[in-house]
C-alpha positions in Angstrom: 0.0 0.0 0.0 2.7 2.3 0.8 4.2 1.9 -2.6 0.9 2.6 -4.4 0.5 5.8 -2.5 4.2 6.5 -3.1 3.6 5.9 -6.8 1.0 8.0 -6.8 2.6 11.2 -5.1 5.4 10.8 -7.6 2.6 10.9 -10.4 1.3 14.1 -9.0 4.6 15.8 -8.9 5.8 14.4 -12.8 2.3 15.8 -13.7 2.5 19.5 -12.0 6.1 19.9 -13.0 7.9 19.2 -9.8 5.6 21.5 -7.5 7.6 22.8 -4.8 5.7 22.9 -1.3 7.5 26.3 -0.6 6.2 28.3 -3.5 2.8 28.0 -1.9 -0.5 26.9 -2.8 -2.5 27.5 -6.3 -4.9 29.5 -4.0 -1.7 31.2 -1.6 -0.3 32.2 -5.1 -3.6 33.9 -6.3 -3.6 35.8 -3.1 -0.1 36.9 -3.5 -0.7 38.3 -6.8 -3.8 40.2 -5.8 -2.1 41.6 -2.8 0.9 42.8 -4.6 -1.7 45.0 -7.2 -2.9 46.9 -3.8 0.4 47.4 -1.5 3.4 49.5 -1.6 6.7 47.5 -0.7 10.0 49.2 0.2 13.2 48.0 0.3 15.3 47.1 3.3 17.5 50.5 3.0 13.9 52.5 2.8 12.6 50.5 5.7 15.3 51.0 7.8 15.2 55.0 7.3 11.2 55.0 8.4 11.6 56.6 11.4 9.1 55.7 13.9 7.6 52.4 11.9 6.5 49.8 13.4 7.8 46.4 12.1 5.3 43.7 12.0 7.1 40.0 11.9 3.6 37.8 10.3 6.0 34.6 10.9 5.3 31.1 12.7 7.0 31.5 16.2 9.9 29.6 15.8 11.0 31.8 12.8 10.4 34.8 15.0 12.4 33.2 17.9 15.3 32.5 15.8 16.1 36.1 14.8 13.6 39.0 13.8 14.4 42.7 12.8 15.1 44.4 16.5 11.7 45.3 17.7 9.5 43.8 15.8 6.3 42.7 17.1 5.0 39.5 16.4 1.9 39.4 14.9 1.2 35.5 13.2 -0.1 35.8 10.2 -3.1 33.5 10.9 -4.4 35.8 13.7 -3.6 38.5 11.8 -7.1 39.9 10.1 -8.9 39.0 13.2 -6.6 41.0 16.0 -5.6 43.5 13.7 -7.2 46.1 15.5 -7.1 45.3 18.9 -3.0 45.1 18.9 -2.4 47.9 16.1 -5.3 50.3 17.5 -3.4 53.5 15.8 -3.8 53.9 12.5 -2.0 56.6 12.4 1.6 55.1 12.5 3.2 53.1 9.7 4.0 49.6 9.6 6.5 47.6 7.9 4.8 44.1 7.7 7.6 40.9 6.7 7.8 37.7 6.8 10.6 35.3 5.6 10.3 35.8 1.6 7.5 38.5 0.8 4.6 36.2 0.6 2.5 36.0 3.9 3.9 39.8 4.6 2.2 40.9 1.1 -0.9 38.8 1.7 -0.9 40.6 5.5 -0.1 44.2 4.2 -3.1 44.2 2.1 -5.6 43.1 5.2 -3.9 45.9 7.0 -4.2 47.9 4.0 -7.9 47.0 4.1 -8.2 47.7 7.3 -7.1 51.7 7.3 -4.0 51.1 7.8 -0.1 52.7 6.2 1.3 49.6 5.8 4.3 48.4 3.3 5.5 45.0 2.7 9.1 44.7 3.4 10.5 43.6 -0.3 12.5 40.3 -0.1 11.4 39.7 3.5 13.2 38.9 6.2 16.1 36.9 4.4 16.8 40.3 2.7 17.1 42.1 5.8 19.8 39.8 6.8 21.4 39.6 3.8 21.9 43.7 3.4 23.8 42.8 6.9 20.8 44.8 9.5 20.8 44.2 12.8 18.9 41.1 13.7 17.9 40.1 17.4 17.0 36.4 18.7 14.6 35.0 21.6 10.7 35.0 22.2 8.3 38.2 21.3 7.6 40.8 24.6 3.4 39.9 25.0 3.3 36.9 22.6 0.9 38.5 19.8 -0.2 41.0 21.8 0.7 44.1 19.1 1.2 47.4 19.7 -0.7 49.4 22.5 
């Protein structure tokens, strides 16, 4: 049985052209491309010149753990749209939403961006933040989720 479901999943992949998991979803990618049509992203120099933005880090918890941009406040994608408001009650301030690549912090800029709020998507993500050499700092989120009061 194993081999037949084996066969199967190698079928799958021969047939969609060696899908890669990390490239998302046909329905993750759709929501990408929309989001990108109705957000501004800056680059990593331009974010780290906002004075007074507020970073938002939309990855899991163990990415966040492992290093984030200094600050940041941890906001998990999938409680994003429904606690948007509660822990970012000032629309008034900016926000530099990322993630590790671009695509959860696009997909999250836009619900901010439907919410009210100024919100950019960090281009490149997190990895780009790293790799232009910004500071980075380690260990678990101040309030776990909690925003920004």
């Amino acid at each position: 049985m194993k081999k037949f479901y084996a066969s199967v999943a190698m079928a799958v992949v021969i047939a969609f052209g060696g899908y890669n998991a990390q490239a998302g979803t046909p329905v993750s990618k759709r929501k990408m491309e929309i989001a990108k049509q109705h957000i501004q992203q800056v680059s990593v120099q331009e974010a780290a010149n906002m004075k007074g933005a507020i970073f938002v880090d939309v990855r899991s918890l163990p990415e966040y753990k492992a290093g984030h941009v200094p600050g940041a406040v941890w906001a998990p994608r999938g409680l994003l749209d429904f606690k948007a408001l509660k822990w970012f009650p000032d629309k008034t301030k900016t926000y530099i939403v990322y993630c590790k690549t671009g695509g959860r912090g696009s997909i999250s800029t836009y619900d901010m961006v439907q919410l009210g709020y100024k919100a950019y998507n960090l281009k490149g993500g997190f990895l780009a933040w790293k790799k232009a050499g910004e500071p980075i700092e380690k260990g678990a989120p101040k309030g776990m989720g909690k925003g920004v009061k």
